[in-house]
SEDRENLUM-667822 format. One line per field, with one value per residue (C-alpha): residue in one letter; residue number from 1; z, x, y. Coordinates in steps of 0.5 Angstrom, whole numbers, m for minus. Each point is the difference from the previous one (the first is absolute). Example, Ala and Ser with C-alpha at 12.3 -4.5 7.8 and 13.67 -1.06 7.14 Angstrom:
! residues 2
aa a | s;
i 1 | 2;
w 16 | m2;
u 25 | 2;
v m9 | 7;
END
This chain:
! residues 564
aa x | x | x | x | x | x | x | x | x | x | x | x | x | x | x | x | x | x | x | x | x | x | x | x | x | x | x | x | x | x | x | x | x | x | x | x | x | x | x | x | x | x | x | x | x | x | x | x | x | x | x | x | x | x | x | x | x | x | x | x | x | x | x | x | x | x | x | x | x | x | x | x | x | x | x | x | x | x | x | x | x | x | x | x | x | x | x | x | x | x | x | x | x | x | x | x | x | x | x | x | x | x | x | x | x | x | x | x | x | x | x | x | x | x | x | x | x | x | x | x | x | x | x | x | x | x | x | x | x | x | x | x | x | x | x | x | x | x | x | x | x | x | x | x | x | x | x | x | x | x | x | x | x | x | x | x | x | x | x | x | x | x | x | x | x | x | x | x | x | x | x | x | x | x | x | x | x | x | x | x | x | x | x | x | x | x | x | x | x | x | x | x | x | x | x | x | x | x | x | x | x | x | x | x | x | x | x | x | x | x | x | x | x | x | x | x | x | x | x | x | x | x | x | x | x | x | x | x | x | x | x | x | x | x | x | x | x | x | x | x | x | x | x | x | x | x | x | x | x | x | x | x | x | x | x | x | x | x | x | x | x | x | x | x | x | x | x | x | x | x | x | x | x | x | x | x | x | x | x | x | x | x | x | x | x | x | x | x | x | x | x | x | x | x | x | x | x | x | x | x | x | x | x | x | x | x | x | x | x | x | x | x | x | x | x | x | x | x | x | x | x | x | x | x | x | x | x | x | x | x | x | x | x | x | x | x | x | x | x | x | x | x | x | x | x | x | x | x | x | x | x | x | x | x | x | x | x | x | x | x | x | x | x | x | x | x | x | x | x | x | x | x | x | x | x | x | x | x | x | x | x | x | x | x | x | x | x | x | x | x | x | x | x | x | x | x | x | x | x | x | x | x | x | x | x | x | x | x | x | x | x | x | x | x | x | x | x | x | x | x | x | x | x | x | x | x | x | x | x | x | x | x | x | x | x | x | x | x | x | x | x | x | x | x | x | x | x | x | x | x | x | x | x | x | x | x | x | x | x | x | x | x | x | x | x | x | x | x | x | x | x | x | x | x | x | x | x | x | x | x | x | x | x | x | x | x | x | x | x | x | x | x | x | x | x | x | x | x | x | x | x | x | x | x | x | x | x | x | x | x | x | x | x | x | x | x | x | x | x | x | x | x | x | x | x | x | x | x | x | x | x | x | x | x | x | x | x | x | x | x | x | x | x | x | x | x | x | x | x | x | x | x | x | x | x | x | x | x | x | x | x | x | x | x;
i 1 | 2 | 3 | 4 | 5 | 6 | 7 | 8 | 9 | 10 | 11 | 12 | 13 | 14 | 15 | 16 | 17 | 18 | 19 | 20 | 21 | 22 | 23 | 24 | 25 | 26 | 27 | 28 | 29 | 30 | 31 | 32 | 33 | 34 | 35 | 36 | 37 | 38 | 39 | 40 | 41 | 42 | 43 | 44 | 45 | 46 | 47 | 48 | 49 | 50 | 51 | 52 | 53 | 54 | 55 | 56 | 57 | 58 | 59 | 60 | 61 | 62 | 63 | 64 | 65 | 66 | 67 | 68 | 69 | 70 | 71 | 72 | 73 | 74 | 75 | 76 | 77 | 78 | 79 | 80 | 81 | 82 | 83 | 84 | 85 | 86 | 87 | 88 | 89 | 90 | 91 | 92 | 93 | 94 | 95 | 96 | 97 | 98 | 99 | 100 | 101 | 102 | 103 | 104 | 105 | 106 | 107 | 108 | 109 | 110 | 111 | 112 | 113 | 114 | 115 | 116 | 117 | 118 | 119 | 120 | 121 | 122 | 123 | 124 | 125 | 126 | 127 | 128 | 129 | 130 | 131 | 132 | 133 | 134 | 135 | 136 | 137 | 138 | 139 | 140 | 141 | 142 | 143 | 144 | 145 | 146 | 147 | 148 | 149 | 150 | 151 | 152 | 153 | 154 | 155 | 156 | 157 | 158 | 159 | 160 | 161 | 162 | 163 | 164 | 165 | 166 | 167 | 168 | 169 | 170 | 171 | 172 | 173 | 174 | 175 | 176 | 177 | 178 | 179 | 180 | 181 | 182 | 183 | 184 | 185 | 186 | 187 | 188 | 189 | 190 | 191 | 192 | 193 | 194 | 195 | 196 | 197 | 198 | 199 | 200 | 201 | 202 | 203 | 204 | 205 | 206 | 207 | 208 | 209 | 210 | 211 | 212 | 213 | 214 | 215 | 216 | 217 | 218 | 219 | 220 | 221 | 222 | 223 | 224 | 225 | 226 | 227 | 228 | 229 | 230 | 231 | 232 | 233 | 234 | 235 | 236 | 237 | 238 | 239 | 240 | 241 | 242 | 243 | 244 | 245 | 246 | 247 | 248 | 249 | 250 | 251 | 252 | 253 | 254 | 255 | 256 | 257 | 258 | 259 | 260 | 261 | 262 | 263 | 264 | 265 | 266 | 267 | 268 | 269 | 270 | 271 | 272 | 273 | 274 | 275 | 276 | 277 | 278 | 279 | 280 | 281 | 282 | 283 | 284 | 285 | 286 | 287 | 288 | 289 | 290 | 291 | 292 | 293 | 294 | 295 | 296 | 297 | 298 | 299 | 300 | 301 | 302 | 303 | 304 | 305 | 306 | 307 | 308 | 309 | 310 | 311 | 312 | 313 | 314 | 315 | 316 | 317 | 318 | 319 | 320 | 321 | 322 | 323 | 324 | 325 | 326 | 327 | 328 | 329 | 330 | 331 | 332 | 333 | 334 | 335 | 336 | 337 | 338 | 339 | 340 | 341 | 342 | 343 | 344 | 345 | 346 | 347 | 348 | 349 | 350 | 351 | 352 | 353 | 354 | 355 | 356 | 357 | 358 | 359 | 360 | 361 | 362 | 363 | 364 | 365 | 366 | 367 | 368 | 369 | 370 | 371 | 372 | 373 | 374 | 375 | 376 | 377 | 378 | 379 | 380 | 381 | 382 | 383 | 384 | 385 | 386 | 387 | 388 | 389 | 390 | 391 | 392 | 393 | 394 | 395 | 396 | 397 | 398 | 399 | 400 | 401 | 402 | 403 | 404 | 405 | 406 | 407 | 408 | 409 | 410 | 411 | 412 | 413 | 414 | 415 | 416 | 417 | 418 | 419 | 420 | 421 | 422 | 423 | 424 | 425 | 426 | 427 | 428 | 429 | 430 | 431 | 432 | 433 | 434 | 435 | 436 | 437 | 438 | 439 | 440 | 441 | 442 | 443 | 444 | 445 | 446 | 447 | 448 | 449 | 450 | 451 | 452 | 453 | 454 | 455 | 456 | 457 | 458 | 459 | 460 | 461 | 462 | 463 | 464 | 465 | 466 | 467 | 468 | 469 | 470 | 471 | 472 | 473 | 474 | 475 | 476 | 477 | 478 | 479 | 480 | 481 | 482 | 483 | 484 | 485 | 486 | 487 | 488 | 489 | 490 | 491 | 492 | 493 | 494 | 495 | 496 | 497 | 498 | 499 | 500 | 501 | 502 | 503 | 504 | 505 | 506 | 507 | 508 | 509 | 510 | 511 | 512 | 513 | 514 | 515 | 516 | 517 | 518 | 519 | 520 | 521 | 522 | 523 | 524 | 525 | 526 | 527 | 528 | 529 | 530 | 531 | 532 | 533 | 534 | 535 | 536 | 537 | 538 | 539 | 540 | 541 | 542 | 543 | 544 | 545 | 546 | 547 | 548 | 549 | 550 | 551 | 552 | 553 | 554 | 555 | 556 | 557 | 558 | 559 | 560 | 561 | 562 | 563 | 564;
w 100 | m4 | 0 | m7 | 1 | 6 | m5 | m5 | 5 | 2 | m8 | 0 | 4 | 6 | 0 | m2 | m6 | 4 | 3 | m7 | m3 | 5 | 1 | m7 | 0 | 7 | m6 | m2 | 6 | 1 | 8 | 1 | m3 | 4 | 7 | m1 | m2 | 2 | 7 | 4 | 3 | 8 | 4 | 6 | 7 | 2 | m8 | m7 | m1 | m6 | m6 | m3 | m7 | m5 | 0 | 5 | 5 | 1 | 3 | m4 | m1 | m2 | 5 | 5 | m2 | 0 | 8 | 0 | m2 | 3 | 7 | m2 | m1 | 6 | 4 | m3 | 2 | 7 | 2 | m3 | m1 | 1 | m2 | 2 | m2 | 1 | m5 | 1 | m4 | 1 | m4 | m5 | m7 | m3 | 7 | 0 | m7 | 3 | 5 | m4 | m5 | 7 | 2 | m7 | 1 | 7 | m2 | m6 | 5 | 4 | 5 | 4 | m1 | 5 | m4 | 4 | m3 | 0 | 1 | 7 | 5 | 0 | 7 | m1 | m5 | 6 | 5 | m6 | m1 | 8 | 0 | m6 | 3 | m7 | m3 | m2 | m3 | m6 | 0 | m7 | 3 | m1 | 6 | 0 | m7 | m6 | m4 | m5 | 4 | 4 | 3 | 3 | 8 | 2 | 7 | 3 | 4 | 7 | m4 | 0 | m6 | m2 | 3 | m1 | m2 | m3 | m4 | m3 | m2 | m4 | m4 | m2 | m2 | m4 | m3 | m3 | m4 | m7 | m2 | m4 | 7 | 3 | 1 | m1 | m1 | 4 | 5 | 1 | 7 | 1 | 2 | 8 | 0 | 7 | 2 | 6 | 6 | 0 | 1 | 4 | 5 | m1 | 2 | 6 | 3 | m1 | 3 | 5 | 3 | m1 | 8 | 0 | 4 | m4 | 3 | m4 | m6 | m1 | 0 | m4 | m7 | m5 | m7 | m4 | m8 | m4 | m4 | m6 | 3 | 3 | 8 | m2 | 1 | 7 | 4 | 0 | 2 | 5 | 3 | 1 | 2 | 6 | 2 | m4 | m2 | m4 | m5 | m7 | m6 | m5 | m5 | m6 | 2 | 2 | m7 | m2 | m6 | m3 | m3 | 7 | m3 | 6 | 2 | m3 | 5 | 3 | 6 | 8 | 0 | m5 | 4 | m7 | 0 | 6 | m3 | m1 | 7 | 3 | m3 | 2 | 7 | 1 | m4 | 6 | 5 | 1 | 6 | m4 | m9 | m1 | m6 | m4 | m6 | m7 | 4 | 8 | 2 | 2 | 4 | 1 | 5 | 1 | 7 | 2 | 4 | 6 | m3 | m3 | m7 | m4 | m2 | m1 | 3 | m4 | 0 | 6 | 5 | m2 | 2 | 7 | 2 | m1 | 1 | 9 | m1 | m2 | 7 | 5 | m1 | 1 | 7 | 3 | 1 | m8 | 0 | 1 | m4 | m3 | m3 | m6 | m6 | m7 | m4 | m6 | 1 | m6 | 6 | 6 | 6 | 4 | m1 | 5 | 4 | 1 | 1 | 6 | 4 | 0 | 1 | m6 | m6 | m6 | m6 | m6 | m7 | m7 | m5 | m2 | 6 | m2 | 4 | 6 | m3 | 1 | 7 | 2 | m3 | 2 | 8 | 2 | 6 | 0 | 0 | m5 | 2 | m6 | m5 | m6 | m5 | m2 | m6 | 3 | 2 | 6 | 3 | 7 | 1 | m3 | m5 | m5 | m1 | m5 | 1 | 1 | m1 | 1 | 8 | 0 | m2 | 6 | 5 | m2 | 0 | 7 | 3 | m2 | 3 | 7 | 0 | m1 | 6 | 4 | m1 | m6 | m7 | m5 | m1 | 7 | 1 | m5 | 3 | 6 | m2 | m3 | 7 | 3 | m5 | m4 | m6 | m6 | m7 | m6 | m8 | m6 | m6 | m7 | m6 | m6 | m7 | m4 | m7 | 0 | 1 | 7 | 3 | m3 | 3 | 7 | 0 | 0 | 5 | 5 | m4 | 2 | 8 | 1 | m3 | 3 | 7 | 3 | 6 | 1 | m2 | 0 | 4 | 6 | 0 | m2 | 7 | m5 | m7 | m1 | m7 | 0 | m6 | 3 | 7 | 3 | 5 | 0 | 5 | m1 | 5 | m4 | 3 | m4 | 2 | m3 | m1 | 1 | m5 | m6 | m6 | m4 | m5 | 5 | 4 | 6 | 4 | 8 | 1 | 7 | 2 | m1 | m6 | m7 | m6 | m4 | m8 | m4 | m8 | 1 | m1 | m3 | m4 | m4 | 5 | 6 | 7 | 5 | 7 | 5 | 8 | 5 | 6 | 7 | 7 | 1 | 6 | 0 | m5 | m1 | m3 | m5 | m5 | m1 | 2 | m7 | m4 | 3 | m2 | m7 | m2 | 3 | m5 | m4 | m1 | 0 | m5 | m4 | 2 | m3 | m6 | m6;
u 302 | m7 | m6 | 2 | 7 | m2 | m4 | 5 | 4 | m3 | m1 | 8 | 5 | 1 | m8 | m1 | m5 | m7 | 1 | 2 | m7 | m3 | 2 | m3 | m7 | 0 | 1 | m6 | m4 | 3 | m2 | 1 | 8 | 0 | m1 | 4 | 6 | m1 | 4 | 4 | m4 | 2 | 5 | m2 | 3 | m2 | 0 | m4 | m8 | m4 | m4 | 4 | 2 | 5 | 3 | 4 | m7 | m1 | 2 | 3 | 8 | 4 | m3 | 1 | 7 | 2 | m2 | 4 | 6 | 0 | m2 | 6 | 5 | m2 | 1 | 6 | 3 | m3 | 3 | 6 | m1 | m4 | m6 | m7 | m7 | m7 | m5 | m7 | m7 | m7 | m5 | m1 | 0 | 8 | 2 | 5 | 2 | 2 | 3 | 5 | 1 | 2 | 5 | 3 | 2 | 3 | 4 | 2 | 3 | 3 | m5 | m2 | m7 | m5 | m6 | m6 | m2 | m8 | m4 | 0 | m3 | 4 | 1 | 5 | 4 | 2 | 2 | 3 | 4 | 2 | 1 | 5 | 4 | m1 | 0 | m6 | m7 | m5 | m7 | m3 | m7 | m6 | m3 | m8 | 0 | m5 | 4 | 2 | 6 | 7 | 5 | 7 | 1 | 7 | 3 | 6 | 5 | m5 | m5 | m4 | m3 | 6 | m1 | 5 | 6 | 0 | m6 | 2 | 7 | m4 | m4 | 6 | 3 | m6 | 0 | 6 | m1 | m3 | m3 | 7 | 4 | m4 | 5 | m4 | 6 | 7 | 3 | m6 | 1 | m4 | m7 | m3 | m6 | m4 | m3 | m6 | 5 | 0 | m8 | 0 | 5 | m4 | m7 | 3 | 2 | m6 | m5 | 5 | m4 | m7 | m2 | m7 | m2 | 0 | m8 | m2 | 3 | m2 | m8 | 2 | m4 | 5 | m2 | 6 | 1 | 6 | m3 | 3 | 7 | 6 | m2 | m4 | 8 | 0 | m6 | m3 | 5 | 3 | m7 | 0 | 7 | m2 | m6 | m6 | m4 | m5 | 3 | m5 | 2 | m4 | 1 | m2 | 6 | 4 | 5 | 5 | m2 | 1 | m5 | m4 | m6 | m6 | 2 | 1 | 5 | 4 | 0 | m2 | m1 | m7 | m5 | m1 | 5 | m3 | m6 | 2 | 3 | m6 | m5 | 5 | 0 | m8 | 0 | 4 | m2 | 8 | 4 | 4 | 2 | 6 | 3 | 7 | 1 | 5 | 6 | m2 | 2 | m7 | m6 | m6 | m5 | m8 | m2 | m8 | m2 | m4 | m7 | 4 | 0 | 7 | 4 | 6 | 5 | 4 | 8 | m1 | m4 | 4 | 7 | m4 | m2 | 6 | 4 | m3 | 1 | 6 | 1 | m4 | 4 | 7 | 3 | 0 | 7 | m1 | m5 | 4 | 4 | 5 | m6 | m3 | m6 | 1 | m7 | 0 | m3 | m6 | m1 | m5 | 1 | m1 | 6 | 4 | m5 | 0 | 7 | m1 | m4 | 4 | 6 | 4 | 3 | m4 | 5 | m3 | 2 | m3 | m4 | 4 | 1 | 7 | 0 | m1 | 5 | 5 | m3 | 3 | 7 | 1 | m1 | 3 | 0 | m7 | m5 | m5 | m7 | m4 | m2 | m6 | m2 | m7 | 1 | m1 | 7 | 3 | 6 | 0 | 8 | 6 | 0 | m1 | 1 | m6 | m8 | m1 | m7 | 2 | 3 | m6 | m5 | 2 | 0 | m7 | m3 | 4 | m4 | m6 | 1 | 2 | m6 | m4 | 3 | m1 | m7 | 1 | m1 | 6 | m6 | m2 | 8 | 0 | m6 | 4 | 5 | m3 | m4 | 8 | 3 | m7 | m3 | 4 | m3 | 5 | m2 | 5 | m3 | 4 | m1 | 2 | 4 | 3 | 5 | 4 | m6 | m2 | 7 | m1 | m7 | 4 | 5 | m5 | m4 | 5 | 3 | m6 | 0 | 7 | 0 | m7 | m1 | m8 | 0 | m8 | m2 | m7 | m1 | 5 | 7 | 6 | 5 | 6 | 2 | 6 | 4 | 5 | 3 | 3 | m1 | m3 | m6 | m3 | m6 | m5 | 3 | 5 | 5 | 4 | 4 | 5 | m3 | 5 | m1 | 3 | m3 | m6 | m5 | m6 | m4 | m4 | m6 | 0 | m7 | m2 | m5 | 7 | m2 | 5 | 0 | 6 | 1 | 6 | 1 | 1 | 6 | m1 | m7 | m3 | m4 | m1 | m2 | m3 | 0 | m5 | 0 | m6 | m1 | m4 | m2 | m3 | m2 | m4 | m1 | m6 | 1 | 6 | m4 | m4 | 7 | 2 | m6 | 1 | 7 | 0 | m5 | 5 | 6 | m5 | 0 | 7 | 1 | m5 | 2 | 8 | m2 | m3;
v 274 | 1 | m5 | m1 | m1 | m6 | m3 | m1 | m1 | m7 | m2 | m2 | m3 | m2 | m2 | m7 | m2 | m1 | 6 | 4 | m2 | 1 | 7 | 1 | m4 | 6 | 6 | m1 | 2 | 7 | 2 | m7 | 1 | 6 | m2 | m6 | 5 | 7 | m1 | m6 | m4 | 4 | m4 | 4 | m1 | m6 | m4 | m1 | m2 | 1 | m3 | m5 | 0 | 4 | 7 | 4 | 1 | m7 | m6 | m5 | m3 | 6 | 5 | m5 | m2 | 7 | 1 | m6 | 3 | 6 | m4 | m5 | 6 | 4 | m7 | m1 | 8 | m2 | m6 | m4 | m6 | m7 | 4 | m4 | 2 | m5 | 0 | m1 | 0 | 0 | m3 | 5 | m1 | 0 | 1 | m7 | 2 | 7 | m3 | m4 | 6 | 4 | m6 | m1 | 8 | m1 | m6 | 4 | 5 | m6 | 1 | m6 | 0 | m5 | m2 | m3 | m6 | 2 | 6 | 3 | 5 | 7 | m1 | m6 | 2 | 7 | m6 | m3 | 5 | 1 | m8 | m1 | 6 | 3 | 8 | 1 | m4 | 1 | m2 | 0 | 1 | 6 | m2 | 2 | 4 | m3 | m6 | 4 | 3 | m3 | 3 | 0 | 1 | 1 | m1 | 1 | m5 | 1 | m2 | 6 | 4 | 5 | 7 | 6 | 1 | m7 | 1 | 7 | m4 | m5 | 5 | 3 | m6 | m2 | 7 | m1 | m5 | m2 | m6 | m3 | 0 | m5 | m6 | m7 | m4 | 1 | m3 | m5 | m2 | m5 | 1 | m4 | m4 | 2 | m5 | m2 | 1 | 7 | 0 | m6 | 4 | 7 | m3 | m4 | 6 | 4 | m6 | m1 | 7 | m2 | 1 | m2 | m7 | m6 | m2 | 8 | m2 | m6 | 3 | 6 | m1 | 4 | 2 | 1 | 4 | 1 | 4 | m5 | 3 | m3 | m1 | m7 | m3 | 3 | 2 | m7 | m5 | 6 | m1 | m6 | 0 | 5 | m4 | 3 | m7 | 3 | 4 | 0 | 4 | 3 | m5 | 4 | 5 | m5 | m1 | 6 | 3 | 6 | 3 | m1 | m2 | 0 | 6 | 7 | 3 | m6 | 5 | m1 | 7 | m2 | m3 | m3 | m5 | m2 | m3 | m7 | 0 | 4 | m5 | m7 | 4 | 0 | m8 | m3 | 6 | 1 | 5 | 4 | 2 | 2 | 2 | 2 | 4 | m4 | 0 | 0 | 6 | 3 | m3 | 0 | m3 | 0 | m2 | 0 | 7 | 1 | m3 | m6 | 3 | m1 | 6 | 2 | 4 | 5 | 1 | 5 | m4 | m7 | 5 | 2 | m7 | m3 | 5 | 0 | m7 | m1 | 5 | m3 | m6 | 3 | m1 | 7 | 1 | 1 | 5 | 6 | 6 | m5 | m3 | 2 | m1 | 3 | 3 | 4 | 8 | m2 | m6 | 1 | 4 | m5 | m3 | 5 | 0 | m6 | 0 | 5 | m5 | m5 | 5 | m2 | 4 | 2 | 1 | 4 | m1 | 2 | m4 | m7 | m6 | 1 | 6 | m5 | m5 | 6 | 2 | m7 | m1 | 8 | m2 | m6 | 2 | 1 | m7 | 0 | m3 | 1 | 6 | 1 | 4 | 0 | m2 | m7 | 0 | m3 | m4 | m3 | m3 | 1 | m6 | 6 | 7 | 1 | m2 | m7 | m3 | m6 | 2 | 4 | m5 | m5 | 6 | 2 | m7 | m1 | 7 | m3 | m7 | 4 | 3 | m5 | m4 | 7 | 0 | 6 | 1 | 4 | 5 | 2 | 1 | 4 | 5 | m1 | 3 | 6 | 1 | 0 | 4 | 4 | m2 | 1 | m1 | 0 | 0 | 0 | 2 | m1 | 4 | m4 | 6 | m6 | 3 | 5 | 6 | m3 | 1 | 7 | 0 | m3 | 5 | 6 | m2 | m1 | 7 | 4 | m3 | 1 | 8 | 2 | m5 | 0 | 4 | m4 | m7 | m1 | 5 | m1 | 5 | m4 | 0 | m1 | m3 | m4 | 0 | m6 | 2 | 6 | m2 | 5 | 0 | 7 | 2 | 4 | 5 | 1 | m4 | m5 | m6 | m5 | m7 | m5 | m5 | m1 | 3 | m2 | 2 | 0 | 5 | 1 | 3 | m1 | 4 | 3 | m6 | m5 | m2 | m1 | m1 | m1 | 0 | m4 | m3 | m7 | m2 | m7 | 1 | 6 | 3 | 5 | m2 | 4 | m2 | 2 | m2 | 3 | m1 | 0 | m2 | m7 | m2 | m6 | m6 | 1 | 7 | m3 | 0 | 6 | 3 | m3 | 2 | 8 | m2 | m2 | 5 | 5 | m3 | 0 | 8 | 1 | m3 | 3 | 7 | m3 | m4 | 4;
END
């Protein structure tokens, strides 16, 4: 269908009235029109996120009802009766109206759609999912992007995020259809109300895995920000509830809100989302911030390092920390080949190495905590400790199949409380481990190429990579290349070696000093990431942080011999 057609299509029947004006006040700014018709907002491998607005390449009723009914068929194919989907939404704008616009299509469908009753994490609605015995979960959330967009995140019946074959099988489902065959009446099958027990039952069973000793948490001083977001319903009171007394939010940050007014980027990856928590945290001279994103999947934490100055950790060095906790604490009959750690190949090499010390097993998955999800559904034989990804993902436990700040939050809080009370500190322990394993610095740099010519502009990037692989990067040989499109790893030698992983739109350079770079479109974003990890040897504390700078610097001329 032309652009033409599309809009003229969205100028009559089934488009309600408001969304008719609306497209015709749009004409009148024809690149605006254009970039909201020009494709079909993407349903990717994992589900929808985009502006928010009118027409086919945007977030809105119609293009929401549409996933809906084609995730609606597709169940229907897969399982013949008694269908049950949870809904949740986060604190974005029309996130609760496009939740009840999605109940409405699954209830037309005969599908018995569980609506939580308020905003929630997007980790509750993964244990909600597993809790109720249900098919498959939404969450209408656009997790850390700017207020403008929302999304639309599907999980299937194990409470992780659909991977393969299901995905695909969603996509074409959707593919099929227009716009005339969503069904928003029907059978009307009546839709549930889910009310606090469920968060009641999913924050008791987290607590009850808080380990550090009662007199440790009663002295931590904990700084919390929701970022406006959801977790102000859990990471209190689940504090509280574990034994930690004084919890401080940043009031400010406090109130879901859409529009995230005292930040640019509601986004613990952006020191400057914690300006307000920083400020708080020198006013009543806390132990330990930490933070989420809108829907409480991501977490970030600032702790004072070794000349008492805050600093906050990236996703890399929060995933080791709480990573060599998680297994110092496991009795050593379980840490053997029969236990593993899940990470992602854009993620720190530390993990594996980590791993290796402890003598359990490293599982290895392309870019998306839901890879990990799907490492613990696929090995159930196996006992899952804990995973993370650097995109300040992590999940410790089995109460989830997806990333959990809040589970994360009390796991971090407790680490720190443990080592207070053994005389230590979280950023001497992160040192430590460096010295133990060698010091890894990680940085991710994202372009952003917005409208339709920046995703032309990211396709030839990563076009001109793959067709024609540096042999040197900043003056060092490049060991290997890997291309996960055709899942092939080629060395400089001359040898090729099957990867075996499944396929992405991501490249990789491992270079002749260890260290790695790797290159992907965001699948959620207009951008491009570049993703550099370097590394050396620390031998005393005193050195880490000269080692740092050297570090940085080394980083630092990678990616300028990567990105022009």
């Amino acid at each position: 269908m032309t652009l033409k057609n599309r809009i003229a299509h969205w100028k009559k029947e089934p488009f309600d009235q408001d969304t008719i004006e609306a497209v015709e006040k749009l004409e009148k700014n024809s690149a605006l029109c254009e970039d909201a018709f020009y494709k079909e907002v993407s349903f990717g491998t994992g589900g929808m996120r985009g502006i928010m607005g009118v027409g086919t390449n945007r977030i809105n009723k119609y293009t929401l009802g549409k996933a809906t009914q084609g995730l609606s068929n597709h169940l229907k194919k897969r399982f013949s009766n008694q269908i049950k989907v949870v809904i949740a939404y986060d604190c974005r704008h029309n996130s609760k109206e496009f939740a009840s616009d999605v109940a409405q299509v699954l209830s037309a469908n005969g599908i018995t759609a569980y609506l939580f009753s308020e905003l929630c994490p997007t980790p509750l609605l993964s244990y909600a999912v597993r809790h109720l015995g249900a098919q498959a979960g939404i969450v209408l959330t656009a997790s850390h992007n700017p207020p403008e967009y929302n999304g639309y995140k599907v999980y299937n019946e194990f409470g992780g995020q659909i991977v393969p074959p299901q995905d695909q099988a969603i996509i074409d489902e959707i593919g099929s259809l227009d716009y005339d065959a969503i069904l928003w009446k029907g059978e009307n099958t009546p839709i549930q109300i889910l009310d606090h027990e469920i968060d009641k039952a999913y924050l008791k069973e987290i607590a009850a895995k808080s380990i550090s000793s009662i007199e440790a948490k009663k002295n931590t001083s904990i700084v919390f920000t929701a970022l406006h977001g959801t977790s102000i319903r859990s990471i209190p009171s689940l504090l509280k509830d574990a034994g930690f007394e004084k919890v401080t939010s940043v009031e400010e940050q406090a109130k879901p809100n859409g529009d995230f007014p005292t930040v640019q980027s509601p986004n613990p990856e952006e020191e400057e989302a914690f300006e307000y928590a920083l400020k708080k945290a020198k006013e009543i001279d806390a132990d330990i911030i930490i933070g989420t994103d809108p829907d409480a999947d991501r977490l970030g934490i600032g702790v004072k390092n070794l000349i008492n100055e805050w600093t906050l950790l990236n996703g890399n060095q929060l995933m080791v920390v709480l990573t060599r906790f998680v297994l110092e604490q496991q009795p050593k009959e379980k840490l053997n080949k029969n236990s593993f750690i899940g990470t992602t190949v854009v993620s720190t090499p530390m993990m594996p190495l980590l791993a290796s010390y402890f003598g359990v097993n490293c599982k290895m998955g392309i870019t998306g905590f839901k890879w990990i999800g799907k490492m613990i559904h696929d090995s159930p034989k196996e006992t899952f400790l804990c995973g993370g990804e650097e995109s300040y993902g992590f999940l410790f436990g089995n109460e989830v199949r997806d990333k959990d700040a809040v589970s994360a939050a009390l796991l971090a809080c407790d680490l720190h409380a443990h080592l207070t009370s053994k005389g230590s500190t979280l950023y001497a322990y992160l040192v430590d481990t460096y010295k133990k394993l060698g010091c890894y610095s990680e940085n991710q740099i994202s372009i952003t190429k917005k409208g339709k010519e920046g995703a032309a502009e990211i396709e030839q990037t990563i076009r001109e990579l793959r067709q024609n692989p540096p042999v040197k990067i900043a003056g060092v040989n490049v060991l290997y290349s890997e291309d996960y499109n055709s899942l092939n790893r080629r060395h400089t030698s001359g040898k090729t070696e099957e990867i075996n992983l499944p396929k992405t739109n991501m490249l990789r350079f491992v270079l002749e000093d260890k260290s790695e770079i790797a290159i992907r479109p965001s699948g959620t974003e207009p951008k491009i990431k570049y993703y550099f990890s370097v590394n050396d040897k620390l031998d005393n504390s005193i050195d880490f942080s000269s080692l740092t700078n050297k570090l940085e610097k080394k980083s630092q001329k990678l990616a300028n011999a990567m990105i022009h």
